[in-house]
FILO-564655 format. One record per residue (C-alpha): x, y, z; residue in one letter. Coordinates in steps of 0.001 Angstrom, whole numbers. Example, Ala and Ser with C-alpha at 12.3 -4.5 7.8 and 13.67 -1.06 7.14 Angstrom:
2
> 12300 / -4500 / 7800 / A
> 13670 / -1060 / 7140 / S
This chain:
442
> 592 / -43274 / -5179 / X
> -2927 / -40830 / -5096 / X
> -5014 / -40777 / -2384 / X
> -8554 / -41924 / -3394 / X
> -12159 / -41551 / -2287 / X
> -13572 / -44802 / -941 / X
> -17405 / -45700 / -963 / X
> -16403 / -46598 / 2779 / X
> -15051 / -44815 / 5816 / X
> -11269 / -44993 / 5233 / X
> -10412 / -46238 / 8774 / X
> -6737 / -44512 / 10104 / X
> -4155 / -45159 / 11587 / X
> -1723 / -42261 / 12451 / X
> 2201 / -42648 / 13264 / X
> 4244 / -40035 / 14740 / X
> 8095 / -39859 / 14518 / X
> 9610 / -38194 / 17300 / X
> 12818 / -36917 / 16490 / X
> 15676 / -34655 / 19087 / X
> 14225 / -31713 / 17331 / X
> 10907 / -31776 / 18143 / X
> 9252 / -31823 / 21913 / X
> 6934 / -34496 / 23351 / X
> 4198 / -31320 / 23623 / X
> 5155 / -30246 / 19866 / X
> 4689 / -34140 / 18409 / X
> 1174 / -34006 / 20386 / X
> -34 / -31143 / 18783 / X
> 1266 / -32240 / 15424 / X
> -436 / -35559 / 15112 / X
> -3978 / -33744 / 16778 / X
> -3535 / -31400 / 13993 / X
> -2841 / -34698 / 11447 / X
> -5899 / -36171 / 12688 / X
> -8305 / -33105 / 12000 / X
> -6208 / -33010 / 8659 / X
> -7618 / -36918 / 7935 / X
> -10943 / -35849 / 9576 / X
> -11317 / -33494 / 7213 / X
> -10695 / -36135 / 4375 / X
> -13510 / -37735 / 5800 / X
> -10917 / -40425 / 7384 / X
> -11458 / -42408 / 10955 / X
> -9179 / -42201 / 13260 / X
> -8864 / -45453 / 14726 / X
> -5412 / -45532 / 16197 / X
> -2350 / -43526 / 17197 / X
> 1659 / -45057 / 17149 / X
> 4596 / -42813 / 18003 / X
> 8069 / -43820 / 17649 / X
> 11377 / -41772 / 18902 / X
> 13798 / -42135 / 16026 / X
> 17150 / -40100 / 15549 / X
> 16046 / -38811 / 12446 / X
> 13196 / -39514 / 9735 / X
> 15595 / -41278 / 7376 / X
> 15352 / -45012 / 7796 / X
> 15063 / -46889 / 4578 / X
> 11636 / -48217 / 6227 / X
> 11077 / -44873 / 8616 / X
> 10132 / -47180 / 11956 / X
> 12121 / -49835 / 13464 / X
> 11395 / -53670 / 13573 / X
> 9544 / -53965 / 16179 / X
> 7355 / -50899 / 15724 / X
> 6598 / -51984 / 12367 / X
> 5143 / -55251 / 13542 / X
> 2639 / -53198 / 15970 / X
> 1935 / -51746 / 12925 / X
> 799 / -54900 / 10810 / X
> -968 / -56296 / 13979 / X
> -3042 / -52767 / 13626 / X
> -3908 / -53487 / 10171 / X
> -4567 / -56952 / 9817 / X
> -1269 / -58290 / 9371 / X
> -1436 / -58043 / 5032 / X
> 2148 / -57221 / 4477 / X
> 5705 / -58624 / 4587 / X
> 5990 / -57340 / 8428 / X
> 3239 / -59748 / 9591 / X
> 4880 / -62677 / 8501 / X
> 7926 / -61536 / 10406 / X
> 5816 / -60982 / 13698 / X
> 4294 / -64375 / 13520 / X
> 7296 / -66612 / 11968 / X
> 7636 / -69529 / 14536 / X
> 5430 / -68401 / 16951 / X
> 1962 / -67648 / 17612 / X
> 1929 / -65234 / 20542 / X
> 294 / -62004 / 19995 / X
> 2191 / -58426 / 20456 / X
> 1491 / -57307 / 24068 / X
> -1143 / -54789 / 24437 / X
> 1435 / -52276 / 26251 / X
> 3285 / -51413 / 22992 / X
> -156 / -50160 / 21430 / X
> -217 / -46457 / 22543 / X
> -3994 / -46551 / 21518 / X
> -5318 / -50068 / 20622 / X
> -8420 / -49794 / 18143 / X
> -11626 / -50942 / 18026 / X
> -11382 / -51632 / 14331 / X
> -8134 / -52459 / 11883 / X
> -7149 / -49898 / 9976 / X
> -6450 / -49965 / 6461 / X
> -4870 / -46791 / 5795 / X
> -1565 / -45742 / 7577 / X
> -831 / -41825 / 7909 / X
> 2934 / -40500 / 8906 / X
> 3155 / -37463 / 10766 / X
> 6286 / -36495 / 8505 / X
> 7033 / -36680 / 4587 / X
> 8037 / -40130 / 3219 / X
> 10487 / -40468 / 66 / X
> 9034 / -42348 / -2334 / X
> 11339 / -45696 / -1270 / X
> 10045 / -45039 / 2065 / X
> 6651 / -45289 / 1110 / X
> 6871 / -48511 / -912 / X
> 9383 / -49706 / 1432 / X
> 6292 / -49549 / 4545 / X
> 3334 / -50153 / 2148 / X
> 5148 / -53343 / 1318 / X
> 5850 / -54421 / 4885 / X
> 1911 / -53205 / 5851 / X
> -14 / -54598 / 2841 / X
> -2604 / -51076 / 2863 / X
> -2022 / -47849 / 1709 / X
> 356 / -45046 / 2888 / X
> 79 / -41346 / 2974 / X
> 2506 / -38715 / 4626 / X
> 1447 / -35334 / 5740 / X
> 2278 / -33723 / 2466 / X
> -332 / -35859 / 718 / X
> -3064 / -35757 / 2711 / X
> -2520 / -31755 / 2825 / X
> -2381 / -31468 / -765 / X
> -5289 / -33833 / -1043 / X
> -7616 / -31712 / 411 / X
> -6467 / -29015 / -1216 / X
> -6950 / -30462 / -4567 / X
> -10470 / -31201 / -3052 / X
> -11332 / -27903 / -1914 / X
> -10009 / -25700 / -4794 / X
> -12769 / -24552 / -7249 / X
> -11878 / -21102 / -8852 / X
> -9719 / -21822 / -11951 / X
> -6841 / -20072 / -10125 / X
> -6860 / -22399 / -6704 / X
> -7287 / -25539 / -9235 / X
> -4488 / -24596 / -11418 / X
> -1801 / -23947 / -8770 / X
> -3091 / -26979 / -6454 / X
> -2749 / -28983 / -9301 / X
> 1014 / -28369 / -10152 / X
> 1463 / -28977 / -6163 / X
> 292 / -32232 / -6891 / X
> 2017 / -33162 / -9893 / X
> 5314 / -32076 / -8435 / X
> 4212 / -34465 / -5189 / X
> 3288 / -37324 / -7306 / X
> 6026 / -37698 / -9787 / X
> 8485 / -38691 / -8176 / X
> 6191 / -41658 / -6667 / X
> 5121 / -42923 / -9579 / X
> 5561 / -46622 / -10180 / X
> 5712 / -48806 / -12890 / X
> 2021 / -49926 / -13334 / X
> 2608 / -53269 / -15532 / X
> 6032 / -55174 / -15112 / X
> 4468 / -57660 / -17738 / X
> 5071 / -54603 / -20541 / X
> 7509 / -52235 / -19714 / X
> 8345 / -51379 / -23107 / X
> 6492 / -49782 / -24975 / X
> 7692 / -48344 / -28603 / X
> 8217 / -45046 / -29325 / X
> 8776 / -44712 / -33259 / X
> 11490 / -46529 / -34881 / X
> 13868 / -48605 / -32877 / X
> 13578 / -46976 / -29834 / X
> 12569 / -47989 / -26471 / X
> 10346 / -46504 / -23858 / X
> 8944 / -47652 / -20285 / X
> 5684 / -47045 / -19066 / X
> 6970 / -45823 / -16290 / X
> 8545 / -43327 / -18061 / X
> 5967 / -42664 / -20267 / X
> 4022 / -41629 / -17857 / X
> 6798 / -39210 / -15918 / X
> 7375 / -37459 / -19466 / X
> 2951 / -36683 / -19474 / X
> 3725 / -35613 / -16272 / X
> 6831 / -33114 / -17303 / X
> 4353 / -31957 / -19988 / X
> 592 / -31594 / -18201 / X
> 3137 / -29108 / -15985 / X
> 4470 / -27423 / -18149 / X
> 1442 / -26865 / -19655 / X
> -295 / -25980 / -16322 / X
> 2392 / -23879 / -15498 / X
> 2029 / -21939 / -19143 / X
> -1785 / -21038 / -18058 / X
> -1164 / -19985 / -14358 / X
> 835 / -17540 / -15449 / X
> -1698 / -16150 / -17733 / X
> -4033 / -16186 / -15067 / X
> -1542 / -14831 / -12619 / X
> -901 / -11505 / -15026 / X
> -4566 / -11059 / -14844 / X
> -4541 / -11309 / -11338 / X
> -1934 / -8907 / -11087 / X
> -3975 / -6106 / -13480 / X
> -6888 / -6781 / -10919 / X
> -4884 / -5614 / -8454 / X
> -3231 / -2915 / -9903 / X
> -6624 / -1431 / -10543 / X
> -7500 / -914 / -6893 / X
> -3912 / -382 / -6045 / X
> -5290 / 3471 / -5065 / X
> -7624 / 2324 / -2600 / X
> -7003 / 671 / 1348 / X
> -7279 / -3015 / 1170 / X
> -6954 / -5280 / 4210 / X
> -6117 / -8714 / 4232 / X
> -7263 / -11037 / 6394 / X
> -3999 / -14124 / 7659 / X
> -3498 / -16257 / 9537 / X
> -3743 / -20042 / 10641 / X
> -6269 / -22830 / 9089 / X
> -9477 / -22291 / 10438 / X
> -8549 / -19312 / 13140 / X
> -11829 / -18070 / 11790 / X
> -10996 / -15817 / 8965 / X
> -13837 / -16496 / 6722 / X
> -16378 / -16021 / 9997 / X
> -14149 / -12573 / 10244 / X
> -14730 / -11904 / 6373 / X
> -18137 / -12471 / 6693 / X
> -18999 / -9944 / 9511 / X
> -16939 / -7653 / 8145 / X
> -18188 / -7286 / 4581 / X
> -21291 / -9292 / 4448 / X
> -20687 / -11386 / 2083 / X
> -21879 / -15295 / 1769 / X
> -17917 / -16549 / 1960 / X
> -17946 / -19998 / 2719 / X
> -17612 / -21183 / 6385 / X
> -17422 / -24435 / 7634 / X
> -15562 / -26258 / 11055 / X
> -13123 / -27866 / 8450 / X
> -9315 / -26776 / 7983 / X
> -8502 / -25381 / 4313 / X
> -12593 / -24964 / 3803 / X
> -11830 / -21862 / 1621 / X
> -8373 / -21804 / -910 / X
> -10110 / -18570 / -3109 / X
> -9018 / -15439 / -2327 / X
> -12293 / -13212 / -1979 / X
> -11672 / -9631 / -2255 / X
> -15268 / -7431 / -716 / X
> -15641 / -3797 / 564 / X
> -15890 / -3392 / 3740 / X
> -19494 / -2664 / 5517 / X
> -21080 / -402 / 6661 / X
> -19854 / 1302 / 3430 / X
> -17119 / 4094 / 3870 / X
> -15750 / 6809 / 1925 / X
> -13797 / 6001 / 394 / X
> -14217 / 2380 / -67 / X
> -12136 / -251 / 2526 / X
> -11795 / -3740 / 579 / X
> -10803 / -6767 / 2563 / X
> -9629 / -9286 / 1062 / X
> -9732 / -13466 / 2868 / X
> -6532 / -15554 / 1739 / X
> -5574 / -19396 / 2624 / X
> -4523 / -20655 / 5739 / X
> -1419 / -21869 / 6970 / X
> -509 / -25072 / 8600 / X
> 2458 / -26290 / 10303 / X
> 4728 / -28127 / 7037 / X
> 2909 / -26598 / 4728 / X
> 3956 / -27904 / 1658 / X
> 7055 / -25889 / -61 / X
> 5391 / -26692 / -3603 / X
> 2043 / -25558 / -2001 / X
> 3725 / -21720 / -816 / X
> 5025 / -21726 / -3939 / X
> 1722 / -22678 / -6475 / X
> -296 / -20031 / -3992 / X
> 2413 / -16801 / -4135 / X
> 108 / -15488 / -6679 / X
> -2843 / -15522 / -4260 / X
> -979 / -14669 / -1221 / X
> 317 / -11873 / -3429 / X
> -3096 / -9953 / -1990 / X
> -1425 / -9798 / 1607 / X
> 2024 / -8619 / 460 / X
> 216 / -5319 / -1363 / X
> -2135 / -5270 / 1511 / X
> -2317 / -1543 / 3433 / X
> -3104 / -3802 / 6771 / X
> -2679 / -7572 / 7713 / X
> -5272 / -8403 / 9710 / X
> -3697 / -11805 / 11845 / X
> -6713 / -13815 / 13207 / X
> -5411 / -16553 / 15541 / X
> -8014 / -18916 / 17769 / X
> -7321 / -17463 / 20827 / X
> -9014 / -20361 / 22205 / X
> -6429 / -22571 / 21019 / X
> -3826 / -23459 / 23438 / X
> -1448 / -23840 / 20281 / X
> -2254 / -20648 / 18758 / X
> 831 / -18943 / 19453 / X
> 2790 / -21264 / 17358 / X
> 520 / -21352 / 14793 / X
> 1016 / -17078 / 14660 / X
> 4835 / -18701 / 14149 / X
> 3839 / -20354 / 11157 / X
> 2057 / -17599 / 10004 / X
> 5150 / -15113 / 10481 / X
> 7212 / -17749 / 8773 / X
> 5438 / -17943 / 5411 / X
> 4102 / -14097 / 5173 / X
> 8243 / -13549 / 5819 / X
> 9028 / -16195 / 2951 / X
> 6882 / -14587 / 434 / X
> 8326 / -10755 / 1846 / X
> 5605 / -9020 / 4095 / X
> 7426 / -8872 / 7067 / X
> 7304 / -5018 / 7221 / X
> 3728 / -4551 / 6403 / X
> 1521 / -2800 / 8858 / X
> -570 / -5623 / 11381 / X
> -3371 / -5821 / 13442 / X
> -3261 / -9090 / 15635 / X
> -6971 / -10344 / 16724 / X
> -7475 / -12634 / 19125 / X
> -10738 / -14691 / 17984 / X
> -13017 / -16327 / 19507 / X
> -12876 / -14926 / 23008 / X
> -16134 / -15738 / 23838 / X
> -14624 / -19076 / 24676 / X
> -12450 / -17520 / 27648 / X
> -12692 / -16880 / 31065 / X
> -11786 / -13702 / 32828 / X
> -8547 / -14675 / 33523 / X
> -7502 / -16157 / 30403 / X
> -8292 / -12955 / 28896 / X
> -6812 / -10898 / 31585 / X
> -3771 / -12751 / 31079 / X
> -3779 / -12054 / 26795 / X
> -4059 / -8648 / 27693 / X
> -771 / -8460 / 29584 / X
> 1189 / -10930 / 26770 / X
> -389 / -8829 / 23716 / X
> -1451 / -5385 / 24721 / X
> -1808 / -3975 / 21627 / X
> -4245 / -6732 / 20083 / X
> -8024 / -6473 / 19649 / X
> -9797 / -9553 / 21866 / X
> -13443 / -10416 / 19448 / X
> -15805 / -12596 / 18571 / X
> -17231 / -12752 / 15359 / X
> -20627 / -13665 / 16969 / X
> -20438 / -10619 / 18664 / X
> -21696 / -7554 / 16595 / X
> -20046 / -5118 / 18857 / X
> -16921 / -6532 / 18382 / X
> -17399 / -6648 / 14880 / X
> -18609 / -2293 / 14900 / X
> -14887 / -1769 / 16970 / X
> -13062 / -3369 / 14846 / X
> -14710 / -1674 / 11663 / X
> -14225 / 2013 / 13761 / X
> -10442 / 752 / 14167 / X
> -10314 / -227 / 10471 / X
> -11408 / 3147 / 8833 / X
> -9280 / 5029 / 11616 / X
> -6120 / 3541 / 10583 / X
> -6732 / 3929 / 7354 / X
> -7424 / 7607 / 7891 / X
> -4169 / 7818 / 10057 / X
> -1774 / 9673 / 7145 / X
> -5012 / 11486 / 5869 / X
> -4792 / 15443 / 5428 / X
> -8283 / 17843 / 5686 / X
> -8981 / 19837 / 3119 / X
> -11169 / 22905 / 2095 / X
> -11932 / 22901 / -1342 / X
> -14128 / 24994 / -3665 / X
> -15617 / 23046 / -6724 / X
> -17574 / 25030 / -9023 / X
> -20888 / 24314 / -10375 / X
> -19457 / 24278 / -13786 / X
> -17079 / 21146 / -12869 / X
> -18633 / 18232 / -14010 / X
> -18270 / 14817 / -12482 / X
> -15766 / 16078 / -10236 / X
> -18344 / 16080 / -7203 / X
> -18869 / 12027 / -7654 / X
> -15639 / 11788 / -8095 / X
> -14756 / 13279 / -4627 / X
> -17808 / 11519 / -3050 / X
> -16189 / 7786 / -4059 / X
> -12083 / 8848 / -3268 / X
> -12700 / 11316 / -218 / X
> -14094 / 11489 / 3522 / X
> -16459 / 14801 / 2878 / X
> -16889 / 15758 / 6485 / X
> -19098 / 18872 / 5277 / X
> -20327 / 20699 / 2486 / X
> -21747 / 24351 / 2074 / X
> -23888 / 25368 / -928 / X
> -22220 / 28700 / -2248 / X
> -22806 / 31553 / -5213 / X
> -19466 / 29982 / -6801 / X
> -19542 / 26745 / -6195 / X
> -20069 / 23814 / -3412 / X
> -17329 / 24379 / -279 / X
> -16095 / 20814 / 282 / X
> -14351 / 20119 / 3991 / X
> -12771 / 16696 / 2815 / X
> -10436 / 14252 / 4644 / X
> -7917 / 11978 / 2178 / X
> -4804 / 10892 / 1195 / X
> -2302 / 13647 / -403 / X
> -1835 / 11519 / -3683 / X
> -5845 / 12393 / -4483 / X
> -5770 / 15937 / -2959 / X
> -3336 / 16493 / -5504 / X
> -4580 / 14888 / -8491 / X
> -7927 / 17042 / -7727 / X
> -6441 / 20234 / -7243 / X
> -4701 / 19465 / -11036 / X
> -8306 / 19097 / -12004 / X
> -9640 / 22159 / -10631 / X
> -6752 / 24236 / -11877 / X
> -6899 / 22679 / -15639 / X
């Protein structure tokens, strides 16, 4: 099964399974969240089922009935149509359509992962084509991935999705020979190019990966923040107003997968680098945590985690869950944080009032705002001044390139021109107040 790009509008239709473990309030924000996911495919959303189910087991995931809603939804092209209609011709009452649609849908989307039986089991009984969660999720990653890096690891999520659903293409030759004598299936033909194009994937990741990590041991002297949190809380707005740069930003979750790593503006000494990494969403694919370590490897050696939530979100507090979750899977849990409540320009008086009280120690912004953005750059450089030691230091005019040197590593609060030398009054961390007072003394 792969998800393809039609010339046409894919039209939708989602299905929620509603299980002991999950609330009514929980399932509602999950299949909102599915549908921006399929939005963001470039899906319609023409319908919405739900189904309460014990678990998310059954060979064919929905009962009977529920299944025959579903075929009336998409033109009744599968197995489960016939069953509706066998010996009668009355029509499914309107009252078990939770949302009846304007048009028939011809793709089905379940709020939940599907084994591969259970997808050919349902695509069967519909006659159109079936996604779970995990596909559409890795779907737009693999569309939204364009650094060698983000393609390499969203491609091995993929693979490791799709193999396991693969299906024997031509029952008419299902043997195919493989040297002398021996025997072969298409089917599993294909599986083995899988097995390989990963391991072979897997073999250049980890070349890039090493790189990655010599990157990062390069500026592993110098304060670097990382910007976490949810799928489009807003982080690459907050890169952008922080540093400047031209990240990508759209209204779209996963817009950005490539970690950008910029220094912080206005300019400080020394430098501040922030660094934007990829969002989180509820079931976030275990292959996809694990392809993206590598990546998220720049918030685990971060100095500060910056956690930007939508505060305008009524769900944002358990998407700061999921966050938590996955920064504590991949082992940042006791790294220093900063919790920012974006987009409060969207809030009234009281709703912010009322943030205050639940989260007194986090910074309420809006990246539209420019004085938000100078507070939270004056907060920035002051934490990362917090363990810093002052300084008086005489450099003589016969030291070369140590000056520059200080200028780029150290907060020179003042200077005085001397017979000797230049008196420095500098403000840094005791690892490079030590280094230069080797220098001086060699």
């Amino acid at each position: 099964m792969q998800l393809t790009q039609k010339p046409t509008l894919n039209r939708a239709l989602l299905v929620s399974i509603r299980t002991p473990k999950i609330t009514d309030i929980e399932a509602q924000e999950s299949l909102a969240e599915l549908s921006r996911l399929v939005t963001t495919l470039g899906f319609k959303v023409v319908a919405t089922q739900s189904q309460r189910q014990a678990s998310t087991r059954a060979i064919s995931v929905v009962g009977a009935g529920k299944m025959q809603a579903l075929a009336q939804l998409t033109g009744g092209r599968g197995a489960a149509s016939h069953d509706a209609t066998s010996g009668t011709d009355e029509q499914i009452p309107r009252a078990m359509l939770n949302d009846a649609p304007v048009e028939l849908a011809d793709v089905v989307v379940f709020d939940c992962d599907l084994s591969p039986s259970q997808l050919r089991n349902v695509e069967n009984a519909l006659g159109v084509e079936v996604f779970d969660r995990t596909g559409v999720i890795i779907e737009i990653f693999s569309r939204h991935a364009h650094t060698r890096t983000a393609c390499l690891q969203v491609e091995i999520a993929r693979l490791n999705y799709l193999s396991p659903r693969l299906r024997e293409s031509n029952s008419g030759n299902k043997e195919r020979q493989m040297g002398q004598g021996a025997g072969e299936s298409a089917l599993e033909l294909d599986r083995r190019r899988v097995r390989d194009r990963l391991a072979e994937l897997k073999r250049e990741l980890a070349d890039v990966q090493e790189k990655m990590k010599d990157r990062r041991s390069q500026r592993s002297d110098q304060f670097c923040v990382a910007l976490v949190g949810y799928t489009n809380a807003g982080k690459s707005s907050m890169m952008r107003a922080l540093t400047g740069s031209e990240v990508l930003v759209e209204n779209k979750l996963f817009a950005t997968l490539d970690t950008t790593v910029r220094a912080l503006q206005p300019e400080t000494q020394p430098r501040i680098l922030v660094s934007d990494t990829v969002g989180f969403i509820k079931k976030l694919p275990h292959d996809l945590v694990a392809s993206f370590v590598s990546t998220l490897d720049e918030a685990r050696d971060a100095s500060l985690l910056l956690y930007v939530v939508d505060a305008s979100d009524p769900g944002f507090r358990s998407q700061l869950a999921v966050v938590n979750e996955v920064l504590d899977e991949i082992g940042v849990e006791d790294s220093s944080k900063l919790l920012l409540l974006n987009k409060s320009d969207q809030l009234d008086d009281t709703q912010k009032q009322a943030l205050r009280l639940e989260y007194p120690d986090a910074i309420q912004l809006s990246t539209r705002n420019p004085a938000d953005i100078a507070a939270l750059h004056e907060r920035i450089v002051a934490f990362s001044e917090h363990d810093m030691l002052e300084e008086e230091i005489l450099v003589p005019y016969t030291a070369k390139g140590i000056i520059g040197e200080i200028r780029s590593n150290m907060r020179v609060i003042k200077e005085d021109y001397e017979a000797n030398g230049i008196r420095l009054f500098v403000r840094a961390n005791q690892l490079d107040l030590e280094r230069l007072k080797k220098r001086l003394q060699a």
